[in-house]
C-alpha positions as CSV (number, residue, x, y, z in Angstrom):
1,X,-56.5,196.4,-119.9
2,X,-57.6,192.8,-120.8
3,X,-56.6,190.4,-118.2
4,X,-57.4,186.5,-118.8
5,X,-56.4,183.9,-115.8
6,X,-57.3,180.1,-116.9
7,X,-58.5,178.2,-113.9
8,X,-55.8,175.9,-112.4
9,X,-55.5,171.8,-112.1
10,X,-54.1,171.7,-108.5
11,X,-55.6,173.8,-106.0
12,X,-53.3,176.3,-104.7
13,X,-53.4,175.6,-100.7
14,X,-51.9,172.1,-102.1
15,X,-49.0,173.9,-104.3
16,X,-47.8,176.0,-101.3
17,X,-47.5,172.9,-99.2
18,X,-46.1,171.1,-102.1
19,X,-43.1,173.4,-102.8
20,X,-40.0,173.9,-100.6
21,X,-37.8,170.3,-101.5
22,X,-34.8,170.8,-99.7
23,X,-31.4,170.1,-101.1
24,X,-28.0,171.2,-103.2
25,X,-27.2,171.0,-106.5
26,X,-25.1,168.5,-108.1
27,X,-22.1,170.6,-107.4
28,X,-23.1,171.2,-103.9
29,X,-24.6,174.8,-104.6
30,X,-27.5,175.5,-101.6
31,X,-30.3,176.2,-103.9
32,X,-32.4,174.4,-101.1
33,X,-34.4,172.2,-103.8
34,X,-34.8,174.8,-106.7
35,X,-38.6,175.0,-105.9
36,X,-38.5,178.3,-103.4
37,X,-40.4,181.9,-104.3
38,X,-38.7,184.5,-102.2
39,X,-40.3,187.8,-100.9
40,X,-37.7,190.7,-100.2
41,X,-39.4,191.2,-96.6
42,X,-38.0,194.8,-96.4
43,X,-36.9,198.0,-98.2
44,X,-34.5,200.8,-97.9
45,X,-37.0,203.0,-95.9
46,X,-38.6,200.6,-93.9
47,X,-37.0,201.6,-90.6
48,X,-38.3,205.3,-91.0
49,X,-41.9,204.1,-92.1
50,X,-42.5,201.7,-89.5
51,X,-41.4,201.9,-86.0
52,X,-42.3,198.0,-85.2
53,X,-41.5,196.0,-88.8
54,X,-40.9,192.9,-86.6
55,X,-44.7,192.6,-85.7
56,X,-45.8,193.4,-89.4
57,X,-44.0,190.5,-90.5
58,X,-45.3,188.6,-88.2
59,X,-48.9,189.3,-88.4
60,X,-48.8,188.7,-92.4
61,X,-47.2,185.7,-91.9
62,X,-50.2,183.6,-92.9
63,X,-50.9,186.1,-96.3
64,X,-47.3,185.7,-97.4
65,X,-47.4,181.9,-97.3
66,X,-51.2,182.2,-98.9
67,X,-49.5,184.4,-101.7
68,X,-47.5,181.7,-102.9
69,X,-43.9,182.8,-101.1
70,X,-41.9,180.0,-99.7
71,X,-39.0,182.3,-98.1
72,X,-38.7,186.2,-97.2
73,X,-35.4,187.9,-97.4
74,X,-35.2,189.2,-94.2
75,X,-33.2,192.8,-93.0
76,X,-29.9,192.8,-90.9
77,X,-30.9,191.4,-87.6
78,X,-27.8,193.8,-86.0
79,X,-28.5,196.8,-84.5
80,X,-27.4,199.8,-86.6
81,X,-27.7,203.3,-85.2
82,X,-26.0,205.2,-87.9
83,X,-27.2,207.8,-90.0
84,X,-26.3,210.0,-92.8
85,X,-27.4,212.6,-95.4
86,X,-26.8,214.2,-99.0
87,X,-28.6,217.3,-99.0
88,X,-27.0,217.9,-102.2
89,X,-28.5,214.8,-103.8
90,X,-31.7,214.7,-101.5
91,X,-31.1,211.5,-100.4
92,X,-30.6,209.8,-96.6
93,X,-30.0,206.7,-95.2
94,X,-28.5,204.9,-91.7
95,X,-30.2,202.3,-89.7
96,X,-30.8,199.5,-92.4
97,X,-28.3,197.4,-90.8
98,X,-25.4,197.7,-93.1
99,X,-23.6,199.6,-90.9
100,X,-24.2,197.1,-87.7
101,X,-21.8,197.4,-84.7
102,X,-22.6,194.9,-83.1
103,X,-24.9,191.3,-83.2
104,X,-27.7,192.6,-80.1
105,X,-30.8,192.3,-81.5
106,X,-33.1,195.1,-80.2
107,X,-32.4,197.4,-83.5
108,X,-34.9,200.0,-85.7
109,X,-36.7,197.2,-86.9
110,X,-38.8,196.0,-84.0
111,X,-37.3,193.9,-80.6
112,X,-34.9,190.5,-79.8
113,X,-38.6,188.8,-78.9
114,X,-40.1,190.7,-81.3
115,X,-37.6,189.6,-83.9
116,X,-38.3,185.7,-82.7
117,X,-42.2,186.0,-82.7
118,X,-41.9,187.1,-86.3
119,X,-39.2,184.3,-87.1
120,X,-41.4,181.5,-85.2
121,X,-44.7,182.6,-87.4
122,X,-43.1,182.9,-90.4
123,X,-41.6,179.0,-89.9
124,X,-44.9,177.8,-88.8
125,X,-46.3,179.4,-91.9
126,X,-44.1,177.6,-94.2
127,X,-42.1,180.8,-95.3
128,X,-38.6,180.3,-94.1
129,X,-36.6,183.2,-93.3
130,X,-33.1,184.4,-95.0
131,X,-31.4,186.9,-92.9
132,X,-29.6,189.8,-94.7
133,X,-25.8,189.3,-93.3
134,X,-23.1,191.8,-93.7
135,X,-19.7,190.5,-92.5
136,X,-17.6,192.5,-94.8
137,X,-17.5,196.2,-93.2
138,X,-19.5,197.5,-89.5
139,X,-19.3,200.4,-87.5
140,X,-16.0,200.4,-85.6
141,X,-16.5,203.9,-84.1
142,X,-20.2,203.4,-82.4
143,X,-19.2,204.5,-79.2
144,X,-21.7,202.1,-77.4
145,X,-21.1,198.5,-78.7
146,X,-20.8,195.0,-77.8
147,X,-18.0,194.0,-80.1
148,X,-15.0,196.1,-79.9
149,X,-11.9,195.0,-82.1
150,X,-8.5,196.4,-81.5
151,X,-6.6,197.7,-84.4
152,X,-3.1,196.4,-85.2
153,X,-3.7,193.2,-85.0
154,X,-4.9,192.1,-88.2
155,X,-8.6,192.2,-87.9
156,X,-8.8,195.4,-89.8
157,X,-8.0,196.2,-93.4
158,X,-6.2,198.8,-92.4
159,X,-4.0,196.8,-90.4
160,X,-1.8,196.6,-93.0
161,X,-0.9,198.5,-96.4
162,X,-3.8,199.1,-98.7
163,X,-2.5,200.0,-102.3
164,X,-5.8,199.7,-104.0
165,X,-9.3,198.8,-104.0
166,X,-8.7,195.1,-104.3
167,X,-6.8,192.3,-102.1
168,X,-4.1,192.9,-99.2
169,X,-2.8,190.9,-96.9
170,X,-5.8,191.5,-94.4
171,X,-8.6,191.9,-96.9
172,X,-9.4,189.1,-99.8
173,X,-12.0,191.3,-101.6
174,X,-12.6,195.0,-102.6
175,X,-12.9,197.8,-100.2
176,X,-16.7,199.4,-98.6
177,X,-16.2,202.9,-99.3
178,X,-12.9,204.0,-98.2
179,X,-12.2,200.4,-96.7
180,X,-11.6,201.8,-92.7
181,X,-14.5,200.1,-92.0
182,X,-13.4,196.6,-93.5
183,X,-12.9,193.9,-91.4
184,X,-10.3,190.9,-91.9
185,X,-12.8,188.1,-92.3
186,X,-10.0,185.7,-92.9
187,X,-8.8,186.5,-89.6
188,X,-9.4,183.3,-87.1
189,X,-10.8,185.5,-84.8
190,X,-13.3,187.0,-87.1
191,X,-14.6,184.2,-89.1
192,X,-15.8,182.2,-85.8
193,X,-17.4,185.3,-84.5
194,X,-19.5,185.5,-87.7
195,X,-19.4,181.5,-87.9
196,X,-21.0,181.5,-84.2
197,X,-23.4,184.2,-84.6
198,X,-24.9,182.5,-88.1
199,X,-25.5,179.3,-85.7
200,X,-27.3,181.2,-83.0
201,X,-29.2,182.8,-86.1
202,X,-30.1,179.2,-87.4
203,X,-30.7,178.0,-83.5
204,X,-32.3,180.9,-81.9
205,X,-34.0,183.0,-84.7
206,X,-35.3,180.2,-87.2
207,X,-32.5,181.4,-90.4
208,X,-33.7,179.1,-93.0
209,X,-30.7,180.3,-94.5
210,X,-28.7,183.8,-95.4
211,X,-28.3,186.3,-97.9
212,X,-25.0,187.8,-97.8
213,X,-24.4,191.2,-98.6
214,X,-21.4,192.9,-100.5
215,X,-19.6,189.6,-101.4
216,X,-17.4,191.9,-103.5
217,X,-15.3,192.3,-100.3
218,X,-14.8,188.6,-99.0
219,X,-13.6,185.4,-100.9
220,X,-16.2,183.2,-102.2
221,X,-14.5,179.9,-100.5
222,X,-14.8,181.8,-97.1
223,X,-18.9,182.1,-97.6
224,X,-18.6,178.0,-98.3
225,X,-17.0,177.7,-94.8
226,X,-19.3,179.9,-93.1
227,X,-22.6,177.6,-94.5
228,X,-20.6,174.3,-94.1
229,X,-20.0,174.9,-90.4
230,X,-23.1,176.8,-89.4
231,X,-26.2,176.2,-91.6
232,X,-25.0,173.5,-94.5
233,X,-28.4,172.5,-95.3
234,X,-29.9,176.1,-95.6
235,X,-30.2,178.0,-98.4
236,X,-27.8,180.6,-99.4
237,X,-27.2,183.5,-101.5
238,X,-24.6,186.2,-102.2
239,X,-24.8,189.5,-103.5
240,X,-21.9,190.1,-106.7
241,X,-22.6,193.6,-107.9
242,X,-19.8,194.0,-110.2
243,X,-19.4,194.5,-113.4
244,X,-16.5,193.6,-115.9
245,X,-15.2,196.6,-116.5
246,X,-14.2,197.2,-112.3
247,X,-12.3,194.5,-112.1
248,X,-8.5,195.6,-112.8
249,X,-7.2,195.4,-116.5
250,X,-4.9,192.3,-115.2
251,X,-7.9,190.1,-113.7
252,X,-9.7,187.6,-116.3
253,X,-12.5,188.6,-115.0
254,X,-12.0,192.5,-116.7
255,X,-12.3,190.5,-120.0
256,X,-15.3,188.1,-119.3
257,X,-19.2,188.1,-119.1
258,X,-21.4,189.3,-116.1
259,X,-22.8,185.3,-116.3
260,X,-18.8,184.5,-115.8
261,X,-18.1,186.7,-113.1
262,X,-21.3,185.6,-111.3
263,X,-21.0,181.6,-112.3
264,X,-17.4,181.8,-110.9
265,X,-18.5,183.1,-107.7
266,X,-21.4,180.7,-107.0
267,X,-18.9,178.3,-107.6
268,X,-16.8,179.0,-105.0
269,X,-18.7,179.8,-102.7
270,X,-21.3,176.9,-103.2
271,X,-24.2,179.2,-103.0
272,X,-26.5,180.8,-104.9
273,X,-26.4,184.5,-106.6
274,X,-28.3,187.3,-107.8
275,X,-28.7,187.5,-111.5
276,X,-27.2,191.0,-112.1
277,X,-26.8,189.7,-115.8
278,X,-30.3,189.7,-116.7
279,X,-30.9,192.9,-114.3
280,X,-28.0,194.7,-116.7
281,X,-29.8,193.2,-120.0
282,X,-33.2,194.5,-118.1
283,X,-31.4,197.9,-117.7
284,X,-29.3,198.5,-121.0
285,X,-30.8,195.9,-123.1
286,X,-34.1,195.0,-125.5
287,X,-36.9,193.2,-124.4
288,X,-35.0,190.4,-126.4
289,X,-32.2,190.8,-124.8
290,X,-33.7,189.4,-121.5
291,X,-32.8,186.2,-123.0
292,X,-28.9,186.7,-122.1
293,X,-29.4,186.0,-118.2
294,X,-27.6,184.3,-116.3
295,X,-31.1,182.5,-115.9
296,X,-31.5,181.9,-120.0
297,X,-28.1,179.9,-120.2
298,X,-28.4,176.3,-122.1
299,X,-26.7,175.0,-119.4
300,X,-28.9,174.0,-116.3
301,X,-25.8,174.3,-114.1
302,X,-25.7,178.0,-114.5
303,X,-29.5,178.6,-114.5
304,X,-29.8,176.6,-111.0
305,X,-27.7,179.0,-109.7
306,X,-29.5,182.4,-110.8
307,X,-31.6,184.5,-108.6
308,X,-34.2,186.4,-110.6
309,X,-35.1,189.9,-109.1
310,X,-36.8,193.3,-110.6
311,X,-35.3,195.7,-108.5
312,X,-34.9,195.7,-104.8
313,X,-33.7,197.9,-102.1
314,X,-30.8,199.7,-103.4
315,X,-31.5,199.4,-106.9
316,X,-35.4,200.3,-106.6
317,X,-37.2,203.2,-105.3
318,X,-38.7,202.4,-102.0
319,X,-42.3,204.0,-100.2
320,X,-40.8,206.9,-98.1
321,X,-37.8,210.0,-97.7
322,X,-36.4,210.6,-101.1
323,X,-37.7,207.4,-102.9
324,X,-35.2,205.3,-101.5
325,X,-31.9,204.4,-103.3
326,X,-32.7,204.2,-106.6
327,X,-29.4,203.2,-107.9
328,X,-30.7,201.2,-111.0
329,X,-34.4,201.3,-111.6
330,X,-35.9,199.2,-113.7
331,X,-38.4,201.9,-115.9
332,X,-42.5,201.2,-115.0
333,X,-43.4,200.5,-118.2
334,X,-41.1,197.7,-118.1
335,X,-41.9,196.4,-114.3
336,X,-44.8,193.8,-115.2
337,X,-43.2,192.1,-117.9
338,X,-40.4,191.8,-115.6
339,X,-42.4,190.2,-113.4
340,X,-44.1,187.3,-116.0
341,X,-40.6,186.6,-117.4
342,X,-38.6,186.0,-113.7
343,X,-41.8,184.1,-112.3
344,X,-42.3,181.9,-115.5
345,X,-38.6,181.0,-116.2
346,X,-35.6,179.5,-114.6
347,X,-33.9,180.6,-111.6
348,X,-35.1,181.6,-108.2
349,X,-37.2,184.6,-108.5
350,X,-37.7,187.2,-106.0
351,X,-40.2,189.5,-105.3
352,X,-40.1,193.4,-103.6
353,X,-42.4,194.1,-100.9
354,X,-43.7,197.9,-102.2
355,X,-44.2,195.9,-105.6
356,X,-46.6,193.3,-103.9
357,X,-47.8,195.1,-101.0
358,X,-47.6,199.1,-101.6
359,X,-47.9,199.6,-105.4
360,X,-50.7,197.8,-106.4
361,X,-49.0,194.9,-108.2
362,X,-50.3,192.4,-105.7
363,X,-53.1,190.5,-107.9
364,X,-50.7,190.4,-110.8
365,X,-47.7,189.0,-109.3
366,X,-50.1,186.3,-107.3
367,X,-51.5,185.1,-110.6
368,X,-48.0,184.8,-112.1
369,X,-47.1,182.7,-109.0
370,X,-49.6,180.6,-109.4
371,X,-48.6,179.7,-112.6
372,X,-45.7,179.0,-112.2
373,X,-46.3,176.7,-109.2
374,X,-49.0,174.6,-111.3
375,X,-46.2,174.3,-114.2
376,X,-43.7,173.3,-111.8
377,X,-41.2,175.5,-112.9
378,X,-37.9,175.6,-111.1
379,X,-34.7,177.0,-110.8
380,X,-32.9,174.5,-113.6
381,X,-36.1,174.0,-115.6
382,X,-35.5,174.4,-119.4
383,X,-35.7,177.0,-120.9
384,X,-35.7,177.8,-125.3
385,X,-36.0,180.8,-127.0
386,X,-37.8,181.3,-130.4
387,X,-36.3,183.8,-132.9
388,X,-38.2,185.3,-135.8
389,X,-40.8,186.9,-133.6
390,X,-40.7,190.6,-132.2
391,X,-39.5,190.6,-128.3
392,X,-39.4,187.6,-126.5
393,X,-40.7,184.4,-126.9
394,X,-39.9,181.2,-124.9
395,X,-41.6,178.1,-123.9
396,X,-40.2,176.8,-120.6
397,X,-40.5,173.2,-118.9
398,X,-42.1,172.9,-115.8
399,X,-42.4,169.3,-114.3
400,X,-45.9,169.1,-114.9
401,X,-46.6,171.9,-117.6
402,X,-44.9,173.9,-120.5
403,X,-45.0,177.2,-120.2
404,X,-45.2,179.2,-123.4
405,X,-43.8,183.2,-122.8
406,X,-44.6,186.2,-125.3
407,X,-43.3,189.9,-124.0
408,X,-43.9,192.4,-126.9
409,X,-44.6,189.7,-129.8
410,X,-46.1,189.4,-132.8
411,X,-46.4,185.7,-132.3
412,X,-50.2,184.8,-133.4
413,X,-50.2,181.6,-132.1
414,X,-48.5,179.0,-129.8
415,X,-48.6,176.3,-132.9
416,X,-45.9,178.8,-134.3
417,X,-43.2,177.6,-132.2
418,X,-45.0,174.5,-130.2
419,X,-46.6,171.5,-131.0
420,X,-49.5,170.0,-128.8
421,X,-52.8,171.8,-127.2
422,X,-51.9,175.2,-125.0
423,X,-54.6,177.2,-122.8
424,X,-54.0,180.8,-122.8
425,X,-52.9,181.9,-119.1
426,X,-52.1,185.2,-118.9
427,X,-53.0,188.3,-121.0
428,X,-52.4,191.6,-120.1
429,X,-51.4,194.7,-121.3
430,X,-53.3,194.5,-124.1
431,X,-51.2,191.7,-125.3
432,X,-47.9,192.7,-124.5
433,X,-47.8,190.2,-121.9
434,X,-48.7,186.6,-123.0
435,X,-48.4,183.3,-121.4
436,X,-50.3,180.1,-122.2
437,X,-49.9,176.7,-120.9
438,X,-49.9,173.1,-122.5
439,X,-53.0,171.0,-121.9
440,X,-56.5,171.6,-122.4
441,X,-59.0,173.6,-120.2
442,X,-61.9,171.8,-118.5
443,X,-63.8,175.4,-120.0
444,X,-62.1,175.4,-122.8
445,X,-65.8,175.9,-124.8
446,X,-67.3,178.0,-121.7
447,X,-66.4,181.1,-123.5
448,X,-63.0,183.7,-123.0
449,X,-62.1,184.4,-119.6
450,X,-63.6,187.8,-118.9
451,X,-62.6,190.0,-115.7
452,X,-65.6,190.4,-113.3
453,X,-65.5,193.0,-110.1
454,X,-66.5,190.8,-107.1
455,X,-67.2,192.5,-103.5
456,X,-68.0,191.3,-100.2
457,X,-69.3,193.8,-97.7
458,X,-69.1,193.9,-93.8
459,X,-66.0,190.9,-93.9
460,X,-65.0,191.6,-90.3
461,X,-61.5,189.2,-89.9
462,X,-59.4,188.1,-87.2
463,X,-55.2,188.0,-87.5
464,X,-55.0,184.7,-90.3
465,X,-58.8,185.1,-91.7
466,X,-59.7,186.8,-95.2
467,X,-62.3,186.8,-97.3
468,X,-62.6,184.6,-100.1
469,X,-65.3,184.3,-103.1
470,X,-67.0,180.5,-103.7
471,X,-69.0,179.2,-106.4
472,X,-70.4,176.9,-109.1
473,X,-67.0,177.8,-111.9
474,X,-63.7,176.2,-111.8
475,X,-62.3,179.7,-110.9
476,X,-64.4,179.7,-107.8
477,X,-63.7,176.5,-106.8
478,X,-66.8,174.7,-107.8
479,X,-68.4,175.2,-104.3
480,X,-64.9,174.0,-102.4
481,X,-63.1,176.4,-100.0
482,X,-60.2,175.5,-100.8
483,X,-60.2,176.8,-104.2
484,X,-61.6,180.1,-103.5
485,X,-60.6,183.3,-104.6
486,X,-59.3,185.8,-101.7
487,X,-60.0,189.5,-102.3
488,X,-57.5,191.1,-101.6
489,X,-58.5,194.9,-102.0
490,X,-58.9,196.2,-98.3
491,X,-58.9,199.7,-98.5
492,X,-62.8,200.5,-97.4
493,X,-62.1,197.5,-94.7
494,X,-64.4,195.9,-93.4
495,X,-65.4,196.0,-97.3
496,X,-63.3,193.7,-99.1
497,X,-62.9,193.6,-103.7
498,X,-61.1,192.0,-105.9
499,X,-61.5,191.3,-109.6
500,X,-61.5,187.5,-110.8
501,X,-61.2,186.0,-114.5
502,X,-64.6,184.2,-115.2
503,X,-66.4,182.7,-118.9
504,X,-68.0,185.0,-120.5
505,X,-71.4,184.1,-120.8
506,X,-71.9,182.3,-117.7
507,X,-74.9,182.8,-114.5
508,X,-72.3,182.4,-112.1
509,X,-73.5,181.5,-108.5
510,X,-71.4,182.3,-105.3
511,X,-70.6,183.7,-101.9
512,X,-68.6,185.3,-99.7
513,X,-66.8,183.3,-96.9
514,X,-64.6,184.3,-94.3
515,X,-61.8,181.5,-94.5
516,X,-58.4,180.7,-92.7
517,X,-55.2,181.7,-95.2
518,X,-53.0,179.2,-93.9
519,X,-55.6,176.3,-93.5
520,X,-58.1,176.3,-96.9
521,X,-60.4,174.3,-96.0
522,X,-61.2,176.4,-92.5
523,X,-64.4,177.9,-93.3
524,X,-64.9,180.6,-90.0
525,X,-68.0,182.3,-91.6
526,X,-70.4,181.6,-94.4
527,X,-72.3,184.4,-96.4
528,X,-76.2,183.6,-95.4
529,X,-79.4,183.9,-97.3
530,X,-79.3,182.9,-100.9
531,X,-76.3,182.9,-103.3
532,X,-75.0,185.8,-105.3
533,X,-75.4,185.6,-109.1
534,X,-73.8,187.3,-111.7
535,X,-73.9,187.0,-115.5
536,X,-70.4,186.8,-116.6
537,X,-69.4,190.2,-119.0
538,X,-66.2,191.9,-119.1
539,X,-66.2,194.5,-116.3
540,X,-69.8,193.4,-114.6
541,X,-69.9,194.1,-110.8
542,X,-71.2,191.5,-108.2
543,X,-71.7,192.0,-104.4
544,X,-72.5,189.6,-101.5
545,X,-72.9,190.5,-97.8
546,X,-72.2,188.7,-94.0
């Protein structure tokens, strides 16, 4: 594997704090500024993994806002005691929160105060959380609960004649499962029980915003009200996971595009929404194809509105019993280009924890971020494709850089398709993932960036401290803190490794420092002696020591 990361113009502790510009769209859509990176902070197994999630997310609070995220998708706050099992199909589930019965905090995934510890470090961090909210369906026959609704009085679906898995006249959306579950959020009484709790979530538990689950099952308009009343400035996404050919042969929407379906919703409900047209291309498509997103559309209004994702809790495998859901899986060998095209183009891109933090795509997705953030590339940046090229090939407008984007291409050179100088970024896979950027590189005649093995032994940390490399290069922040490189390989802790691009050629000169992630230029503990020195060749080791 070749790997080549050209050293960046702003240093990244400034890019974190420069990102997160609140704000709607034009049309009012809650995009909160365009500018936001969002970690899924959770997967399908996570509550029979970790008996204490809460704290986790709490104590990497300072590496999540170091790794570029400005927001973390957060689980169902509600407590959610059910369970269930396929034997048949090997697969298990319960617990999540989808299933809630009622709004008590003190669920599988850690506490109430545990839940607010991790919501107050996560804000002071700078990552804003998005609570998962499911107001569609809950679990009216949980014996012990603090909400009980009575049936017959229009609060249920069932309440009154259900003909079909769509609209009646206590439900505006499509059935969960058999729809006995379904609550009337039209209902008075319903919507200002949800509107009530999602202001005590934005009061009492720090929601920068909320992701809401199922929208299939509730109109669009009513998510609108629920953000208008309770959290109008936060962000806001829904989940539409529907695909043309459900909708009944009489609704438009049976007729029209995934981009449509999903462009019609975020209209209505003034929010943003997961891309499930470039996750279908992803799926069913070519590499090409990628270019049919709801994220790819010539028209800025629709590609503000897109959420980028790979694959997440339900459609991804997750660590843990049976792999998770695995409902749509986006193949391996696909999984990294994935990744350079939703964190180099338009849209709001999100990220799934086992990809960053279990699977070993951490480094990879961290250099893509970066990228991106130096660029300036946002949720309604431009976007054009090239065509006469093998896969995909785009060059994207940042505010302060263009990006230029080959996946799979026989495309020699960016002069092919762009005029000006471009710096190769990115490239991986033995070419099959490409990115440069436009501008020269202060090292542009240092030599080809080469990928060096860099370890720093007995890096004892506290919670908020890592260990960082520093030297006399660009990529090592010419002797700055701030623009060191964190090693990020822990396994042999206290040891910690990392590889880093560097000129080939080059003596580099550098050390190991034990610095604050949150504050970069919080030096706790330099390496003493003398400085390391390595001469710069693909695959050379170099090691310091505290």
């Amino acid at each position: 594997m070749t790997l080549a990361l050209a050293p960046l113009a702003y240093p990244w502790g400034n890019l974190v704090r420069a990102a997160d510009a609140p704000g709607k769209t034009t049309s009012g859509v809650r995009y909160h500024g365009g500018d936001e990176i969002i970690l899924q902070g959770f997967h399908w197994n996570t509550v029979r993994t970790s008996s204490n999630w809460y704290a986790t997310l709490a104590s990497m609070a300072p590496t999540l806002a170091a790794d570029g995220f400005s927001a973390i998708w957060m689980p169902v706050p509600w407590r959610d005691f059910s369970s269930w099992s396929d034997p048949g199909n090997g697969t298990s589930g319960g617990g999540e929160g989808y299933f809630w019965h009622d709004f008590n905090k003190n669920g599988r995934y850690g506490s109430d105060s545990l839940l607010r510890q991790a919501a107050g470090a996560l804000n002071a961090a700078g990552v804003k959380p998005i609570y998962d909210v499911v107001p569609n369906h809950m679990n009216r026959g949980y014996p012990d609960k603090e909400i009980n609704l009575p049936a017959g009085q229009g609060l249920w679906r069932h309440d009154c004649n259900d003909p079909g898995n769509y609209a009646n006249d206590c439900d505006d959306g499509d059935r969960f499962m058999g729809g006995d579950a379904d609550l009337n959020t039209g209902h008075p009484q319903n919507y200002a029980m949800f509107r009530d709790e999602f202001a005590r979530l934005r009061s009492q538990y720090g929601a920068g915003g909320f992701r809401f689950d199922f929208v299939r099952g509730y109109a669009g308009e009513r998510v609108a009200s629920w953000m208008s009343d309770a959290h109008d400035n936060g962000f806001c996404l829904g989940e539409l996971w529907k695909a043309p050919g459900e909708y009944p042969s009489w609704d438009w929407r049976n007729g029209a595009s995934w981009q449509q379906i999903l462009k019609d919703w975020s209209d209505r409900a003034k929010c943003t929404v997961f891309d499930f047209a470039l996750k279908e291309r992803m799926q069913n498509g070519g590499i090409a194809d990628w270019r049919h997103g709801l994220n790819g559309n010539p028209d800025a209004r629709w590609r503000e509105v897109a959420v980028t994702f790979v694959d997440n809790h339900d459609t991804g495998y997750s660590p843990g019993p049976h792999g998770g859901q695995h409902h749509w899986p986006l193949p391996d060998a696909r999984l990294k280009q994935a990744y350079a095209y939703i964190l180099s183009s338009p849209g709001t891109p999100v990220v799934y924890w086992p990809h960053m933090y279990d699977w070993g795509h951490g480094d990879f997705i961290r250099q893509l971020i970066q990228i991106r953030r130096a660029a300036g590339v946002k949720a309604a940046s431009a976007i054009q494709f090239h065509s006469g090229f093998s896969g995909l090939v785009a060059t994207v407008s940042g505010s302060r850089q263009q990006l230029l984007i080959a996946l799979d291409s026989n495309l020699s050179t960016p002069g092919q398709v762009a005029s000006g100088d471009f710096t190769q970024a990115l490239n991986t896979d033995n070419g099959a993932i490409r990115i440069w950027r436009s501008g020269q590189s202060d090292d542009e005649e240092q030599g080809d960036l080469v990928s060096v093995n860099f370890r720093c032994d007995n890096g004892v940390t506290q919670r908020g401290d890592s260990v960082y490399a520093v030297g006399n290069v660009a990529q090592l922040g010419n002797w700055s803190p701030a623009g060191a490189v964190r090693l990020t390989d822990t396994s042999a802790y206290p040891t910690w490794k990392g590889s880093i691009a560097l000129p080939a050629g080059q003596q580099v000169q550098w050390k190991c420092i034990v610095r604050s992630e949150s504050n970069p230029t919080q030096v706790k503990t330099w390496q003493p002696g003398g400085n390391n020195s390595v001469t710069v060749a693909a695959g050379a080791s170099t090691a310091g020591s505290f």
